[in-house]
N, C-alpha and C positions, 0 to 999 in steps of 0.2 A: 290788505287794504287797497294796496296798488292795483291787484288784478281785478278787484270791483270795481275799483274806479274807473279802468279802461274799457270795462265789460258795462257798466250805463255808458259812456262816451259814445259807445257805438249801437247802442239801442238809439234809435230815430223813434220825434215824439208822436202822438199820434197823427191823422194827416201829413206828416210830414213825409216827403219822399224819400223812400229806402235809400235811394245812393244821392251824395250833392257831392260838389264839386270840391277838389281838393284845393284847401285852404293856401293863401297866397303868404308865403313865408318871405320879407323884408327886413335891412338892416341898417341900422342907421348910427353914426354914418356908414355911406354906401361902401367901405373899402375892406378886403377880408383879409388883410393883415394889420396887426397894428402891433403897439409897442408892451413888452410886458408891466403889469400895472395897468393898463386903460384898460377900460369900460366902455361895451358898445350896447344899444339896444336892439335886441330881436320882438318881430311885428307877428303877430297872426293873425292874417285877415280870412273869415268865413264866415260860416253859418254860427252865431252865437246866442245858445236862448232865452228865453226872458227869465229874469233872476225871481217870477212869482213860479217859476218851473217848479217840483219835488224834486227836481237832479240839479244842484247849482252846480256843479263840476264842468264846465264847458268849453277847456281847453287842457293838449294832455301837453308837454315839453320832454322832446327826445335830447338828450347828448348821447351821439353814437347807439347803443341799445338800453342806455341809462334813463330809467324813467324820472325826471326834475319832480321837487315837488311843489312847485307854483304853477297856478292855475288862471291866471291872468292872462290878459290879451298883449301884454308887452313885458321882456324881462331883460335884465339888466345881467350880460354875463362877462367875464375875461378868462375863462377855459378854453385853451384851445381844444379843436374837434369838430363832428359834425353833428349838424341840430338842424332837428328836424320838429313840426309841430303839425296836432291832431285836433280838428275840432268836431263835437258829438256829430255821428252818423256820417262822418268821411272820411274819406282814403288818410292818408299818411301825407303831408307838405313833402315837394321836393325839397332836395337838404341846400344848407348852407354851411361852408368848412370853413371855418373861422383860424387862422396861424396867429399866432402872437411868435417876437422875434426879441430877442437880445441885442440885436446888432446897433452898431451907430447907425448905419445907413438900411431906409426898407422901401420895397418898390409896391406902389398901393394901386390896383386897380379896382374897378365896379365889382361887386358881385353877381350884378344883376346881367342876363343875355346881352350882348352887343348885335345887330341888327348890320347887313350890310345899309350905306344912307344913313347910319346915326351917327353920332360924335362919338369917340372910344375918348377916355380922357385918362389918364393916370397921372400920378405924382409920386416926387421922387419925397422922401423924408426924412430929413436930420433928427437923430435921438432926441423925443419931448420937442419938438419943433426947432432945432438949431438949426440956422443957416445953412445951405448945403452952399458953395462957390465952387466954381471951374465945372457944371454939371453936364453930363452927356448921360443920354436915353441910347440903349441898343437896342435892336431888334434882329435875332439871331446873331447876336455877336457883332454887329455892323451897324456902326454910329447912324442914327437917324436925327438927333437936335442936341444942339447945344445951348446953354445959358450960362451966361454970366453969374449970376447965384440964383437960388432955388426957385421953381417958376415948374408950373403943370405943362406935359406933354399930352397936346390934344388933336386927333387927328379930326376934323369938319366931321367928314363924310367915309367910316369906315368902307373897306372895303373886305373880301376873301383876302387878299394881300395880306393885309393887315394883322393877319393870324401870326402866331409866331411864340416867341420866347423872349422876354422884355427884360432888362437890365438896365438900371442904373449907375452913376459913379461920380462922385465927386471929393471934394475935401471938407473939412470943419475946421473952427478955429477952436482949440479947446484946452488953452486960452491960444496960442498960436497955432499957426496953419498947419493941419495935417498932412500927410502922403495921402494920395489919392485912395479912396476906401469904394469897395462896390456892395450892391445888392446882393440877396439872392433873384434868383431867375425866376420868374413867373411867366405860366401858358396864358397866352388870352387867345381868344376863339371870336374870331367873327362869323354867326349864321348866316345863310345864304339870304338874300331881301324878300324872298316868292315864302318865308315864315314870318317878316315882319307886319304883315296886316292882321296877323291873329288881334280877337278882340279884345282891347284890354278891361275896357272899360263902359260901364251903362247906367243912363242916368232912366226910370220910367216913372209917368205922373202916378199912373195905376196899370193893375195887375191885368186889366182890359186891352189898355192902350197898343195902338200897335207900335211900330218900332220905324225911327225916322232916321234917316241916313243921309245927309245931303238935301238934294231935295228932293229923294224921291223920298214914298211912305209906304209901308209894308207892312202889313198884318191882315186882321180878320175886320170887316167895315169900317175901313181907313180910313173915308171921307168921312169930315163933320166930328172928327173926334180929339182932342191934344196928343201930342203923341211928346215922348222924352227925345234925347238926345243918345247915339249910338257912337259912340266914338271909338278910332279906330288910333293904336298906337302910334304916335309922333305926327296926330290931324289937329282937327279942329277942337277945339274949347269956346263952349259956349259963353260969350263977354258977358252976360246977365244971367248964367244958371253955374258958376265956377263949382256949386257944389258937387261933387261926382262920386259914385263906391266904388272901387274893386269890384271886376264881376262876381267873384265866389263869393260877396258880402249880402250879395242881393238875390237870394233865392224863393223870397216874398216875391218877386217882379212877375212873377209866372213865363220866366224864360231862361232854361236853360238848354247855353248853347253846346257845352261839352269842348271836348279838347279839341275839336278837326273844326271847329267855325271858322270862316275866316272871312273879310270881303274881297269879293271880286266883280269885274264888270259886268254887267249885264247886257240883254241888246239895245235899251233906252237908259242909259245909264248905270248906275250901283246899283246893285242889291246885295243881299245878304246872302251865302250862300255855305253848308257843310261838306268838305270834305274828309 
């Protein structure tokens, strides 16, 4: 029953184009440890088809090579592992490795890419939220901040630096003060900046419309026509159009850019350009 189900997922309907873009796998909250017992939700954002389709099946859920069997666009897991998600006619979601921990103490970073120029944020965690007191952040072994009791370590403006192997430590009162207790060690990865303009995000009026970037406008008979909003990761948000999809949610838009789009300058300013 399973290998039917994965064998329509990947039949595209008709008009629909054979390959679209692989689905944006999110998690919320953003942190890929957490404590055993909790509950986090996984997102799958893609091409999802209308439920008057003959195939209602429109989304597959991987742990590791374990095929789940909910078919919904969010689920609810505490398995440690990697999970991964499939929506009809695309590739396979990059994964998310979810750890759950025993420990009193756990060091919680994003799951999501850090960007050099973005904020890297992590926190330190007492078992079920206990107070952490006396807390220091390392990074390779070498005290980077201290607090008073428990409080997020957040750097502005990552950089390559900033890569490394992150630890925590502090005490609890449980009911009196502990001996100082640590983390396990966690990699975080800052990518280089010349990959953060990838585009994240596109808002279009119609499937015509061309594609507006600032202030210039780029498509097929630009002038005289509305155009949406193109927005580029950690830019602009439109004050009056807040609503926005995921690109891989918007395969209606008649614009797909693929994995190597990205912006760059042009000789009269932006434009849109594929590498």
């Amino acid at each position: 029953m399973w290998s039917l189900a994965a064998f329509l997922l990947l039949v595209p309907s008709i008009g629909q184009a054979a390959t679209l873009e692989k689905p944006i796998l999110s998690l919320h909250p953003p942190w890929t440890t957490i404590f055993k017992g909790e509950r986090v939700t996984l997102r799958c954002d893609g091409y999802h088809p209308l439920l008057l389709e003959l195939r209602p099946i429109s989304t597959l859920w991987y742990l590791g090579h374990l095929l789940l069997p909910s078919h919904k666009k969010s689920i609810e897991v505490q398995t440690p592992g990697i999970y991964r998600c499939q929506t009809r006619g695309a590739p396979v979601s990059d994964p998310i490795h979810l750890s759950v921990s025993n420990d009193w103490l756990i060091l919680q970073v994003p799951y999501a890419v850090v960007f050099e120029g973005e904020p890297l944020v992590m926190r330190c965690r007492g078992w079920y939220d206990k107070v952490v007191y006396k807390l220091h952040y390392y990074q390779d072994d070498q005290p980077v901040r201290y607090f008073h009791s428990s409080a997020n370590y957040t750097v502005p403006q990552a950089r390559a630096s900033d890569s490394g192997r992150y630890q925590c430590s502090g005490t609890m009162r449980i009911p009196v003060e502990s001996a100082p207790m640590f983390s396990a060690k966690v990699a975080v990865t800052v990518q280089e900046a010349r990959h953060a303009t990838a585009v994240r995000l596109l808002q279009v009026q119609s499937p015509s419309a061309p594609l507006r970037l600032g202030h210039g406008v780029h498509g097929p008979r630009a002038r005289g026509r509305g155009a949406g909003n193109l927005l580029v990761r950690g830019s602009y948000r439109h004050p009056k159009r807040p609503e926005t999809q995921p690109l891989a949610a918007a395969p209606w838009a008649g614009f797909s850019p693929g994995l190597g789009v990205h912006h760059r300058p042009g000789p009269k300013g932006r434009g849109l350009g594929a590498g």
